[in-house]
N, C-alpha and C positions, 0 to 999 in steps of 0.2 A: 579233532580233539587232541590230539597227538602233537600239533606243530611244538617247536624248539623253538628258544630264544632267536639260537642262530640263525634260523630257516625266515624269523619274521624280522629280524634284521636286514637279511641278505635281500629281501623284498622289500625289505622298504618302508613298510607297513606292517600293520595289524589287524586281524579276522578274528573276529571275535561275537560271539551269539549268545545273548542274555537279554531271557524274557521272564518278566514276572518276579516274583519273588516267593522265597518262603521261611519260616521260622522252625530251625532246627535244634533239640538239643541234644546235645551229646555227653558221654560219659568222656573226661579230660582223659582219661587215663590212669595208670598206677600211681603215676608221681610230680604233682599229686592228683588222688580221685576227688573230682568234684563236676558239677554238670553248668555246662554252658550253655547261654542262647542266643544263636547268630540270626541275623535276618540277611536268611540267604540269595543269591542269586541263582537260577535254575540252570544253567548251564555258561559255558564260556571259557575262552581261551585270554591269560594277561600274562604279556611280558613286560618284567620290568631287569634292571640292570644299576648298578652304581658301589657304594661303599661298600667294601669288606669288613668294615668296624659293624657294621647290622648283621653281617650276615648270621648268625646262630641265632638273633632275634628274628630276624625273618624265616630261618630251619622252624621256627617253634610255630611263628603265624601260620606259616602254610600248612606246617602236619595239622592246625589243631582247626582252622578251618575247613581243608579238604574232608574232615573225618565229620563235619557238620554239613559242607555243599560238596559234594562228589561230584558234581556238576561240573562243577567251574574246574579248571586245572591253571594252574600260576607256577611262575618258571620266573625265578633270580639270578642273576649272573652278577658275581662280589667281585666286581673288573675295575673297581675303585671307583671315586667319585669324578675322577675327569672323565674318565668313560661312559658313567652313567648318566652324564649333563651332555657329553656330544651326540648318545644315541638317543637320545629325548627329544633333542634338538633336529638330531635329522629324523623324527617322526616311526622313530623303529620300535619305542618304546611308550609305552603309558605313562607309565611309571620311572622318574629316576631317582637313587638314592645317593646323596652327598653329604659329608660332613662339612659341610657350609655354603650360606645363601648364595644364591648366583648372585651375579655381577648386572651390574646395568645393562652390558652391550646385552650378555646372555638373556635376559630380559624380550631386549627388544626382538631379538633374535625369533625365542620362542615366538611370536607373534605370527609367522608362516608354518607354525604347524598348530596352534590356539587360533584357529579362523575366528576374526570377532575377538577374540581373549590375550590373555596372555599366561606362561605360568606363573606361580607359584610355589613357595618355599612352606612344606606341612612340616612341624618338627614333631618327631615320632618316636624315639626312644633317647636316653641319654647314655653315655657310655663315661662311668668315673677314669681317668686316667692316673695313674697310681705312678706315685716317687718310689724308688723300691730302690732297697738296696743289700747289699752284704760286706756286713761289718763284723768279727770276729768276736761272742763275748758282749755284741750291743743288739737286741732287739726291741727298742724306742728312744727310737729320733725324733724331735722336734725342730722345725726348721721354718723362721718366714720367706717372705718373699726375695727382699735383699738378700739374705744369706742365698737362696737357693740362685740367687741367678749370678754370684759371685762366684759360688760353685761350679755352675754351667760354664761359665765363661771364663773357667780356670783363674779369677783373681783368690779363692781360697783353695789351698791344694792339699792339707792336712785334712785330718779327721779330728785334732786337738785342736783344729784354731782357735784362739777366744770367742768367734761371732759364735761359733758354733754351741761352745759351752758355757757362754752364758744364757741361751735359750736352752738348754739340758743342765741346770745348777745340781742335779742328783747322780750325774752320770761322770764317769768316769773313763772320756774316750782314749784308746790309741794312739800312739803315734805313728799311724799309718798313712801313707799319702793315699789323695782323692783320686780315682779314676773313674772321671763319665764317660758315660757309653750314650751315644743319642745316636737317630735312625742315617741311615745314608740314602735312605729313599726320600723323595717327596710323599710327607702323608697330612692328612688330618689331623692325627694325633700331634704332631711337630705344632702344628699351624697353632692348632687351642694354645699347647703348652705356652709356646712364641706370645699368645696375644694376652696368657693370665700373666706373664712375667711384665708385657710389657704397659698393661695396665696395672698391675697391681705394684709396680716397683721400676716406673720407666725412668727414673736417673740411675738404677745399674742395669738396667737392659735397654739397647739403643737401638736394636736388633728390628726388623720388622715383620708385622704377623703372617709369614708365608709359611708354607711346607716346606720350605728347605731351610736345612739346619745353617744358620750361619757363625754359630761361637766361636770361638778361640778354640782351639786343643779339645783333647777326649777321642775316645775310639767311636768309632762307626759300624754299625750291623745292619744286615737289611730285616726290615718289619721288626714289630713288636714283638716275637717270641725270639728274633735276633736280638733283641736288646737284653729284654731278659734272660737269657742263657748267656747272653755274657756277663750280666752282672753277677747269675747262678756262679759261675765259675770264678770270679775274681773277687779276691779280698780287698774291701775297700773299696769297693765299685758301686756305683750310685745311677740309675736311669731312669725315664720314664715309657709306659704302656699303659695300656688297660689292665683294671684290676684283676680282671680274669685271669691273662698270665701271670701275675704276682700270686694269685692263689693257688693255680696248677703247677708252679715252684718253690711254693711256701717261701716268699722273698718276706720278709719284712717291709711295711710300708712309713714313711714318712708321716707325722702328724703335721698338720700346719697351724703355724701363729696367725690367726687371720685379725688379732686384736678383739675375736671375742673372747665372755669370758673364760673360755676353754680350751685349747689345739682340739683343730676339728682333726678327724681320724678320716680317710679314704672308704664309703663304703656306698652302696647302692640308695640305700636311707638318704645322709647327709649330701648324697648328684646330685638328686632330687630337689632337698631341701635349697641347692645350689640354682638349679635351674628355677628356683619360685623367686627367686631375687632378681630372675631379668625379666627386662620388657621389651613389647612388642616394637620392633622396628619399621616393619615393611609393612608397605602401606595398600587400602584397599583390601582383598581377602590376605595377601601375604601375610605369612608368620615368622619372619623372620626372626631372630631372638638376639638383644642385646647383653651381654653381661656384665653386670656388676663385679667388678674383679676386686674391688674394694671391700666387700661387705664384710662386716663385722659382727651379722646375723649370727645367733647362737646354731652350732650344730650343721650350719650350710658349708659343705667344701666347693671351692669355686674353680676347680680344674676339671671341668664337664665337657667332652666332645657331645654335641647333638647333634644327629642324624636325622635329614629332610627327607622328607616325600614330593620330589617333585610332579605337578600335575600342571593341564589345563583348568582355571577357571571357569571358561568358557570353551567352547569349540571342541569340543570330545565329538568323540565319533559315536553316534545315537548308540549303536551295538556293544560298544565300548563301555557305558556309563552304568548300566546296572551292574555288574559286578566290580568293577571301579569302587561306585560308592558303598555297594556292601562290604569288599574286602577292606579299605581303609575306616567307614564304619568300626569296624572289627577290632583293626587294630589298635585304635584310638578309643576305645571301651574299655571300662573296669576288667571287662572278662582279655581284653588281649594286652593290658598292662598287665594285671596282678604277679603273674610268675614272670614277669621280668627279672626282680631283684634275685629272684632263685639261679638265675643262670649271669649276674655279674653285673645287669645293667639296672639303669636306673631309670625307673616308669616318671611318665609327666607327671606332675602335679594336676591334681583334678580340675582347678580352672585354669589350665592349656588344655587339658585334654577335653577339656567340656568345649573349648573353643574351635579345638579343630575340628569335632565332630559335627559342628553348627555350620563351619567352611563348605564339610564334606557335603554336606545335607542339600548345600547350594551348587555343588558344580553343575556343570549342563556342556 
């Protein structure tokens, strides 16, 4: 009951014992109290491994399951999402989590540890990534997509440019020059931002949808609490992360012009509302998700990382599969979305989450 990620790594494999099922409810806890009902698996052992953009949403899944199936024990490693697609891959893992669909080759790949199957891309939580910045004496910015990746790409370097102020006709900017801070690591978060700039505005962004930042000019930090502590610190400084940091810095966030009739605002609500404007890509059970970077939807902001659950469709290992499908079950249910938005991120939309729960219901 005991093994470690590590230990079913270093083997190769996974042991794992779930028999039966049972329905437990439990009191959530203080914050907030309210009672849940899992349909448990009676014992077992799951390792899974991948993106550190999930990980305080998978802290939440596992405290709040384990306290419903004390049985089963689950072990995450946030080793990012290359990590958690290569130990998927090589079979050390059930579970992997990524902030974006595998690739083709990874596909076919999976296929030597999905005997019969292949995997699959579950998208499982949404995480908003937030424009944040610190401007002296300015706490609402308005910015579209042109502007922002002028910005980025150091062709606007004031805080008074005209593009700027004429999307803020009430405000009264600075004459302070612009300094962007974007990541020096490869992440997910770069990736999204990369690919909402260069859909939503790709005659100034020429750039491609990778993890690696390739702009012009701006300072470099590593991860997202690096970026944000540098913008904390500098006047004038403008970056992006997850909203979660912007709120545990109290950064001010960016409104965007998305052409509807209002700047949508950065918030767990409007991911969400972001993530119901794309469609299904991947085909057969995959859920891969396409995004509308264009949308003009009231109220939907469209700078959304989403986080996969990578699985077999087929070819689980029979001792493997009950807890399997009851802990994504889980998380993919009203009760393991709801307090999502409480801790930053932003829960599926009910018909995804309805969909992947009907995936789940099928693996084997």
């Amino acid at each position: 009951m005991g093994t470690s990620v590590a230990a079913a790594v270093a083997g190769g494999a996974l042991l794992l014992s779930a028999c039966g099922s049972t329905t437990a409810v439990i009191d959530d806890g203080p914050e907030p109290t309210r009672t849940s009902t899992i349909a448990c698996a009676t014992r077992g052992q799951l390792a899974a491994s991948g993106s550190s953009a999930q990980q305080n949403a998978m802290k939440h899944w596992m405290r709040t399951y384990r306290k419903a199936c004390p049985g089963v024990e689950i072990r995450y490693v946030p080793i990012g999402s290359g990590g958690g697609v290569a130990q998927f891959l090589r079979g050390a893992t059930v579970i992997g989590g990524t902030d974006s669909p595998l690739k083709a080759e990874e596909v076919e790949r999976s296929r030597e540890v999905c005997r019969g199957g292949r995997a699959i891309d579950l998208p499982m939580v949404g995480g908003p990534i937030a424009i944040g910045y610190n401007l002296s004496g300015v706490r609402d910015v308005v910015l579209d997509a042109p502007t922002l990746a002028k910005i980025f790409d150091s062709e606007i370097t004031m805080w008074n440019a005209p593009e700027i102020q004429r999307l803020n006709p009430g405000t009264r900017f600075p004459a302070t020059p612009i300094s962007t801070v974007h990541r020096s690591d490869e992440s997910g978060t770069t990736q999204n931002l990369n690919a909402y700039l260069a859909g939503a505005a790709p005659d100034e962004w020429p750039y491609p949808k990778d993890k690696a930042w390739q702009a012009k000019g701006g300072q470099a930090a590593a991860g997202s609490d690096g970026v944000a502590s540098r913008v904390q610190v500098t006047d004038g400084a403008i970056g992006y992360f997850e909203l979660s940091f912007a709120k545990a810095k109290d950064l001010p966030t960016v409104r965007l012009d998305t052409g509807a009739p209002e700047p949508v605002a950065v918030s767990a609500a409007t991911a969400s509302a972001g993530i119901a404007t794309a469609h299904v890509k991947g085909t057969g059970q995959d859920m891969a998700l396409a995004f509308d970077y264009r949308t003009k939807a009231s109220g939907a902001y469209p700078i959304v990382l989403v986080t996969y659950e990578i699985v077999c469709d087929t070819g689980n290992q029979i001792e493997v599969l009950p807890a399997l499908k009851s802990f994504l079950t889980y998380t993919a249910s009203a009760e393991g979305q709801r307090d999502l938005a409480r801790i930053h991120y932003a829960p599926l939309p009910d018909d995804v989450a309805a969909r992947v729960r009907q995936v789940v219901a099928g693996l084997s």
